[in-house]
C-alpha positions as CSV (number, residue, x, y, z in Angstrom):
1,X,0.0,0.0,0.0
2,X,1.3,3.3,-1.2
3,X,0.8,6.7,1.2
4,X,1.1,10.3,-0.1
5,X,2.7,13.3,1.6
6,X,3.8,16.5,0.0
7,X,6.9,17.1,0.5
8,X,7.0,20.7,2.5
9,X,4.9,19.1,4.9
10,X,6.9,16.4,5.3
11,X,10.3,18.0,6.0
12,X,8.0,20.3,8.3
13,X,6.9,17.9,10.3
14,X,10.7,16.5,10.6
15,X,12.5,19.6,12.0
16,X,9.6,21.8,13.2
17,X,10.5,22.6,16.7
18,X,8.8,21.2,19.9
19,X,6.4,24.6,20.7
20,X,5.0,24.2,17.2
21,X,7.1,26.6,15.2
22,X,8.6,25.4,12.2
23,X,13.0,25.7,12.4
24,X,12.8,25.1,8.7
25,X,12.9,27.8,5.6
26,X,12.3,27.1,1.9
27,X,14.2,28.9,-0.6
28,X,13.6,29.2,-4.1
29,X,17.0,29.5,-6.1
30,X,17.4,32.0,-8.7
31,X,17.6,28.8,-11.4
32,X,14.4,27.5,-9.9
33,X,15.5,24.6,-7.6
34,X,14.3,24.3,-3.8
35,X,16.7,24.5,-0.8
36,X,15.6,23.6,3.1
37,X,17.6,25.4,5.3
38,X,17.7,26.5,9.0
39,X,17.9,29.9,8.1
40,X,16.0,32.5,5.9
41,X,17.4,34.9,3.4
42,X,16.4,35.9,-0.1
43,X,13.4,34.1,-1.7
44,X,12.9,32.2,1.4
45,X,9.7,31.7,3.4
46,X,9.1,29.8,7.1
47,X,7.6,27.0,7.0
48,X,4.6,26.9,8.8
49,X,3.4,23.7,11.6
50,X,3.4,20.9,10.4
51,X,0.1,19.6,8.7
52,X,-1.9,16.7,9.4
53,X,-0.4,13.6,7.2
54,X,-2.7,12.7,4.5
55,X,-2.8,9.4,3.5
56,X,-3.8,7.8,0.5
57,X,-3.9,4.2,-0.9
58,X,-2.5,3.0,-3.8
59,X,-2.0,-0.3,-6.3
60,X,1.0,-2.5,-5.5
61,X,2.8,-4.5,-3.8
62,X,5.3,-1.9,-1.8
63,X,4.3,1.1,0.2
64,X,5.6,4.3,1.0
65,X,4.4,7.1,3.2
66,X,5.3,9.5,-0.1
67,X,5.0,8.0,-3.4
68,X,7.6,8.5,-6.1
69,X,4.9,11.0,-8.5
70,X,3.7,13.3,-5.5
71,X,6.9,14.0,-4.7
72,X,8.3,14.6,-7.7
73,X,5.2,16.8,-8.7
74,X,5.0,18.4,-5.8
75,X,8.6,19.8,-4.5
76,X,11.9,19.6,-6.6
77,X,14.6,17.9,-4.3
78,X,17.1,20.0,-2.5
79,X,20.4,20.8,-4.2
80,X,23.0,18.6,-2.7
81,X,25.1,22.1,-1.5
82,X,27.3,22.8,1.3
83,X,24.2,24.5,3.6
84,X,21.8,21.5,2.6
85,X,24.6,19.1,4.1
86,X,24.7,20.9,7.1
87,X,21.0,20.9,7.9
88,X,20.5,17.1,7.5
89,X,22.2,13.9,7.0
90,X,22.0,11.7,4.2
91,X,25.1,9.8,4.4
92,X,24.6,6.0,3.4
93,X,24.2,3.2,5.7
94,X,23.8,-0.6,6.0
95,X,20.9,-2.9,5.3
96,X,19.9,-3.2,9.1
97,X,17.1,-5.6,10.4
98,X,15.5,-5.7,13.8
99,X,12.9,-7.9,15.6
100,X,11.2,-5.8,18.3
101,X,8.1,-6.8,20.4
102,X,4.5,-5.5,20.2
103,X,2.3,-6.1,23.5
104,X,-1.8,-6.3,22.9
105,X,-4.2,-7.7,25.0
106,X,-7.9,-8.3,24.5
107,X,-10.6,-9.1,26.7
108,X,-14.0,-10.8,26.2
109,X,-17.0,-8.7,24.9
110,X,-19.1,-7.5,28.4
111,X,-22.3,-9.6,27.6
112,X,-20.0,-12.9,27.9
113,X,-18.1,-11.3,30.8
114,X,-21.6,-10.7,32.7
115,X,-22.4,-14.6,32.2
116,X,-19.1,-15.2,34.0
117,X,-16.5,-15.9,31.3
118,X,-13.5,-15.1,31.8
119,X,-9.9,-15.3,29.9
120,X,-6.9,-16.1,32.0
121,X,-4.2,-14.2,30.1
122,X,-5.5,-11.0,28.4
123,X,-1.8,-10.3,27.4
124,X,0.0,-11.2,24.6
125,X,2.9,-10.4,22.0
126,X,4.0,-10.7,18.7
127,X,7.8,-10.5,17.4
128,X,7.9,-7.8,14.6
129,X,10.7,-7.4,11.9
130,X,11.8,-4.0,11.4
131,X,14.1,-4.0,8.0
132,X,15.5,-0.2,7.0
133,X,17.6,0.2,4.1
134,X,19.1,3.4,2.3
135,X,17.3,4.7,-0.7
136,X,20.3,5.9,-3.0
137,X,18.1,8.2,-5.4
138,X,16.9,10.0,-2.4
139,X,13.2,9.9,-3.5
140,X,12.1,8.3,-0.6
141,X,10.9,7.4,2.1
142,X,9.4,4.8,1.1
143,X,7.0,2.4,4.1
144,X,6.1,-1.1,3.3
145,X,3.9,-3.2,5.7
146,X,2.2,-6.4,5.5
147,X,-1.3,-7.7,5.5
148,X,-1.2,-8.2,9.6
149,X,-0.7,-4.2,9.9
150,X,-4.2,-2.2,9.7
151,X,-4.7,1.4,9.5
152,X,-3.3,2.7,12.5
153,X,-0.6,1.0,12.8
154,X,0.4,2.0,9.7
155,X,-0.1,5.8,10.0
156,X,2.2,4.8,13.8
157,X,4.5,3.9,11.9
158,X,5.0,6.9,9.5
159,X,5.1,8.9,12.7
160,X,7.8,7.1,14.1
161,X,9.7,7.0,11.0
162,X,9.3,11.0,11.3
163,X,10.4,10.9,14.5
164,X,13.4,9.0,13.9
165,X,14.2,11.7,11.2
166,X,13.9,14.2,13.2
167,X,15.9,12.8,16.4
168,X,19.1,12.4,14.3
169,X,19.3,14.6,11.8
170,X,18.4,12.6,9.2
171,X,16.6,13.0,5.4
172,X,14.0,10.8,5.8
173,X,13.8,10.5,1.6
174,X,17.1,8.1,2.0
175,X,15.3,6.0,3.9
176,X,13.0,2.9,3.0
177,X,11.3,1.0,6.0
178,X,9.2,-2.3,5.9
179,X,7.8,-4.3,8.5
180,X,6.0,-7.4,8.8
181,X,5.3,-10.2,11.7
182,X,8.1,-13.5,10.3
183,X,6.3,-16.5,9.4
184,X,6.7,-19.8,9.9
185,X,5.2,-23.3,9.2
186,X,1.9,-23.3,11.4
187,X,2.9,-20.3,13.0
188,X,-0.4,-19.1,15.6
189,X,0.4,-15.4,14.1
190,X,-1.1,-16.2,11.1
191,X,-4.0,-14.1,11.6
192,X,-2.6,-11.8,13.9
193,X,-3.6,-7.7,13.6
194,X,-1.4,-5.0,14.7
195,X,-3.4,-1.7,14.8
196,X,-3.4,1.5,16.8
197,X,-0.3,3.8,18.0
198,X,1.2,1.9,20.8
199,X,4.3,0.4,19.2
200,X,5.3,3.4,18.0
201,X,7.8,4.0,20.2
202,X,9.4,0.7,19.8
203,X,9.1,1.6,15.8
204,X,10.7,4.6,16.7
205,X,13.6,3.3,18.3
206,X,14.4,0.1,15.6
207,X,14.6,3.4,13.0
208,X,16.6,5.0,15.0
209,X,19.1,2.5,15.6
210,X,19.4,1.3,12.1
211,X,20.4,5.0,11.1
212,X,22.7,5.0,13.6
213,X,24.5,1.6,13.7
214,X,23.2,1.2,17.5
215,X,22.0,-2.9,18.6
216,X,19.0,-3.3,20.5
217,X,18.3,-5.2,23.5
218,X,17.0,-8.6,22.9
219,X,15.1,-9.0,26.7
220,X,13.7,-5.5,26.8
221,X,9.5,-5.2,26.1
222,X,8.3,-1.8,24.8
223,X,5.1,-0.2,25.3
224,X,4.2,3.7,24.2
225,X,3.1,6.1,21.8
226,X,5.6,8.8,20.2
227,X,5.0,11.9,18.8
228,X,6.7,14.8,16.8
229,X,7.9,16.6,19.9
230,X,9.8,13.0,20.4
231,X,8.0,12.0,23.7
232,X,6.5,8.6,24.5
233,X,3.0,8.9,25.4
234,X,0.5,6.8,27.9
235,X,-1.0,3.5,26.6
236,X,-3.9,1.0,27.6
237,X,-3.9,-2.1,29.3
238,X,-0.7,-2.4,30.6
239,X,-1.1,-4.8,33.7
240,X,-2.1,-7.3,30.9
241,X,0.6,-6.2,28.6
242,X,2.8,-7.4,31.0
243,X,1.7,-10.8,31.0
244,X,2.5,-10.9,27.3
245,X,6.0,-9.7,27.9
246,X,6.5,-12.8,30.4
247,X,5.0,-15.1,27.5
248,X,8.7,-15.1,26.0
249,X,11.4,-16.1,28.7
250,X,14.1,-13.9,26.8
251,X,12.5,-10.6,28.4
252,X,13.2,-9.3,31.2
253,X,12.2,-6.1,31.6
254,X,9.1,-3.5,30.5
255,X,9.4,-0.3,29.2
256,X,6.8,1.8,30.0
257,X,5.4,5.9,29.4
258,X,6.4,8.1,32.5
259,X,3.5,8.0,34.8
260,X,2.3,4.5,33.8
261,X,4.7,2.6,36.7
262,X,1.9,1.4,39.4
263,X,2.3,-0.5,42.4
264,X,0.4,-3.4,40.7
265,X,2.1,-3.4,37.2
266,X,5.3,-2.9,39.5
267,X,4.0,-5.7,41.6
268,X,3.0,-8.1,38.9
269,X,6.1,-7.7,37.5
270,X,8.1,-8.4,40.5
271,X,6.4,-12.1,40.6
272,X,7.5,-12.7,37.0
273,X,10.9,-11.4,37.1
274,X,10.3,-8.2,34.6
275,X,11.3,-5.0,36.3
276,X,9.4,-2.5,35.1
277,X,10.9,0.9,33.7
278,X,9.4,4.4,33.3
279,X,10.9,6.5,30.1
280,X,9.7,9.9,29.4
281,X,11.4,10.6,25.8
282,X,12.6,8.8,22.9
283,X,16.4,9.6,24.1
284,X,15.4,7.7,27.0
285,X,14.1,4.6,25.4
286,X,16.8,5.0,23.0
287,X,19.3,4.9,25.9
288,X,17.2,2.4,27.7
289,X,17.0,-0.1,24.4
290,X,20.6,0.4,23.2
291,X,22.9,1.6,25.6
292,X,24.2,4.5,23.5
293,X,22.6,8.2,23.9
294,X,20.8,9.5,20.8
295,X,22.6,11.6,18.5
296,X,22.2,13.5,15.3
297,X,23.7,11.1,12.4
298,X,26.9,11.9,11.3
């Protein structure tokens, strides 16, 4: 499935600052071409907020969150000059995969609940592959996701993929991201669905770290939202997310939002051996999953 954003709004949305305002200017050079840069001058305007992403669906069998013909139509590329360097990265870098966790859990509809059903474990997770490579024409980026990802997941995804731009620096048009649950032979994910924004920091961080050449933590669960300002938002259900993480003995421990750390997910934790963590900020789960502080790419 193919998504469409023009490009203004797209770099917009990648270097606007956290209040709102837009750090970014777009100046029309005197043969015509466009140049984004952090300051104004001549022919140059502000760019305003960023907009809300539009999205669109396409033919095919890839994706993108901006497809090759409205970008093309829509904004000439920047000039690769010394200022446009400066402002962004676009320097190339290896075909990285990662498998990250996403938690769910689900619960039975009321009316059965009110005849005394009841489900056990409400928690549960499904290992992701995250695979980022570097689009060499620069007329990205370019998001691919499989049939198990609906809607929202999908548009959490573009966001994180923004996000990850904007954390390091980095042109998100060099950069091609697909992900998709691995199958297997009689694998029970078969007819798994991943919706809604609640992976999107752990999408957030797998971007991250392929740009910048970081490993992730193999026993760490994630839980929370991001968002263009970088910070990891609230999420539901997290005292049955937990029991998901503990599904899979490789995990010990939980990230969760900052606030989100109660005495009975702390608690509930403690009697499956998962500590549970607070983070506040995509440098912190950064930090949290790899080790290494967040950076701008070099």
């Amino acid at each position: 499935m193919r998504y469409g954003i023009s490009a203004a709004a797209f770099l917009a949305a990648v270097f606007a600052s956290g209040n709102g305002q837009a750090g970014m200017w777009k100046c029309i050079q005197p043969d015509g071409t466009v140049l984004f840069q952090d300051r104004g001058g001549s022919g140059c305007r502000e760019l305003g907020p960023a907009t809300q992403l539009q999205s669109a669906r396409f033919p095919g069998e890839r994706g993108s969150i901006e497809s090759r013909t409205s970008l093309e139509s829509t904004e000439p590329h920047p000039s690769p000059d010394k200022t446009a360097r400066q402002t962004f990265s676009s320097r190339p870098f290896a075909p990285t995969s990662r498998t990250v966790p996403a938690l769910s859990f689900h619960d039975l509809h009321p009316g059965l609940r009110a005849k005394g059903w009841n489900i056990p474990n409400k928690g549960d997770i499904q290992l992701l592959q995250v695979d980022v490579s570097y689009v060499p024409a620069g007329d990205g980026p370019f998001l691919t996701t499989d049939h198990h990802f609906m809607n929202g997941a999908r548009q959490a995804l573009g966001v994180a993929i923004l996000a990850a731009a904007k954390a390091t620096r980095y042109d998100p048009r060099f950069l091609n991201v697909q992900l998709t649950i691995p199958m297997v032979a009689g694998s029970f994910h078969s007819g798994a669905r991943v919706d809604g924004p609640s992976a999107g920091a752990v999408w957030a961080v797998a971007v991250t770290s392929a740009i910048l050449g970081d490993p992730v933590r193999q026993d760490l669960c994630f839980s929370g939202t991001i968002d263009m300002n970088l910070t990891v938002g609230p999420v539901g259900g997290l005292e049955h997310k937990i029991e998901g993480c503990h599904l899979l003995p490789q995990f010990r421990e939980l990230m969760v939002p900052a606030g989100q750390r109660t005495f009975a997910l702390t608690d509930k934790g403690m009697g499956r051996s998962i500590k549970v963590t607070e983070v506040s900020s995509l440098a912190e789960a950064y930090e949290l999953a790899t080790g290494q502080p967040l950076r701008s790419a070099q």
